[in-house]
Structures are given as structure tokens and as C-alpha cells.
C-alpha positions as YAML, in Angstrom:
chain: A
units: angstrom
residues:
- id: 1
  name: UNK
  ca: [83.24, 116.10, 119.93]
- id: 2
  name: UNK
  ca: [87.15, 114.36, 120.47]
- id: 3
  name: UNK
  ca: [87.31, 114.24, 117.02]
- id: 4
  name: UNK
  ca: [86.18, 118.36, 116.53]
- id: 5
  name: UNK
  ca: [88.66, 119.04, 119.00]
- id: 6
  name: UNK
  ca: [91.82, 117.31, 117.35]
- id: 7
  name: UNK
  ca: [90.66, 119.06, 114.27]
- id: 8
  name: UNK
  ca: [90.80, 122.22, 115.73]
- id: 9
  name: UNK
  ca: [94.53, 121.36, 116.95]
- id: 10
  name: UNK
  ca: [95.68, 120.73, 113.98]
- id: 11
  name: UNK
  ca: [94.26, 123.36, 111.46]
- id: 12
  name: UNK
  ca: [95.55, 125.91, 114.64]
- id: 13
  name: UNK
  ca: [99.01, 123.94, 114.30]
- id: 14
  name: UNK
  ca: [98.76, 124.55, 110.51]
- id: 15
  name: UNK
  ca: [97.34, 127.98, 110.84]
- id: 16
  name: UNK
  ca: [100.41, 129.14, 113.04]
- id: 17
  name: UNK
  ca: [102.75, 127.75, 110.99]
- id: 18
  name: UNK
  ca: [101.88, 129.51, 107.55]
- id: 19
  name: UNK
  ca: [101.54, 132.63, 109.65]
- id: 20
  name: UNK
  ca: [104.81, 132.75, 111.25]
- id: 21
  name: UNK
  ca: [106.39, 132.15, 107.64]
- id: 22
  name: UNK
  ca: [104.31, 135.21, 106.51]
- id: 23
  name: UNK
  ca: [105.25, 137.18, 109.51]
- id: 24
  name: UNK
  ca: [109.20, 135.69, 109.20]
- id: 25
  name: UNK
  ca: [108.54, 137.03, 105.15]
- id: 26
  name: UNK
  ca: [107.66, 140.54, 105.81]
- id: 27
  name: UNK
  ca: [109.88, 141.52, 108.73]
- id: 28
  name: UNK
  ca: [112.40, 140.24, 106.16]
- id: 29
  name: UNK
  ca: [111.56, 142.37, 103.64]
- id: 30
  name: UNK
  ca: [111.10, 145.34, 105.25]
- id: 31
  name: UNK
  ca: [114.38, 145.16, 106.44]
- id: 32
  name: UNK
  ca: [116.06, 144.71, 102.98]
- id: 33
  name: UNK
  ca: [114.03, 147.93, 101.91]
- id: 34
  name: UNK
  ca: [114.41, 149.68, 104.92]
- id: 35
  name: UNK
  ca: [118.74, 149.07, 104.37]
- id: 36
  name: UNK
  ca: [119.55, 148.76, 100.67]
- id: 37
  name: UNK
  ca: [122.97, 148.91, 101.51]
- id: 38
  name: UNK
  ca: [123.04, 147.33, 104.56]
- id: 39
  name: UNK
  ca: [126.70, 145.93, 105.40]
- id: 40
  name: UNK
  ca: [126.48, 143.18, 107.61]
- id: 41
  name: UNK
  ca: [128.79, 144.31, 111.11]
- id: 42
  name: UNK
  ca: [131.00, 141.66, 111.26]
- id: 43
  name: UNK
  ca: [132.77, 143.25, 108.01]
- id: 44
  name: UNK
  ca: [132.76, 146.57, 109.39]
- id: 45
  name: UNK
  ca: [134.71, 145.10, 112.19]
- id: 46
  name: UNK
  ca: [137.07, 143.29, 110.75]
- id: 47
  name: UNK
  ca: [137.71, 145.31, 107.49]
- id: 48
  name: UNK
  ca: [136.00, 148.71, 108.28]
- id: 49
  name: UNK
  ca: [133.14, 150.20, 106.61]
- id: 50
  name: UNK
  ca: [133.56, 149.83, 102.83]
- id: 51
  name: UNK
  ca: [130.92, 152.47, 102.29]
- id: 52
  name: UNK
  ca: [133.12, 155.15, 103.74]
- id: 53
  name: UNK
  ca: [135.95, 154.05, 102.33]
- id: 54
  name: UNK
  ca: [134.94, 154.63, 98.52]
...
């Protein structure tokens, strides 16, 4: 049965893991689609928004 258990830790341990990379994968990529021409702010503060300016 101690040997089921620490089983079960790991393949939860491994479990989460691959699933937080999936998760981390699609939030990702639904923000790319979501902003395809997403300027990151720190450039619109220091140099203004190019977007506006062409």
C-alpha cells in the first residue's frame, strides 16, 4: 500500500507538471492571436506608440 501511495505522488507530480506547460501553452497563444500587433508597453513609454505614429 506505501508503495501505491508514492506512485500516486509521483504520476500526480508528473501529471501537474505536463499540465501546467499545456495550460502555460495556450494562455500563450491566445494572447499572441488575441494581439497580433501587440507592442510591448515599455516601448510605448519610452518611444511612444509606433502604431500611431505610421
Amino acid at each position: 500500500m506505501k508503495t501505491a501511495n508514492i506512485l500516486l505522488v509521483i504520476f500526480a507530480f508528473i501529471a501537474l507538471s505536463i499540465y501546467k506547460k499545456y495550460i502555460k501553452a495556450m494562455i500563450n497563444d491566445r494572447i499572441r492571436r488575441a494581439q497580433p500587433a501587440a507592442v510591448p508597453q515599455l516601448v510605448v513609454e519610452r518611444y511612444g506608440d509606433p502604431i500611431k505614429q505610421a
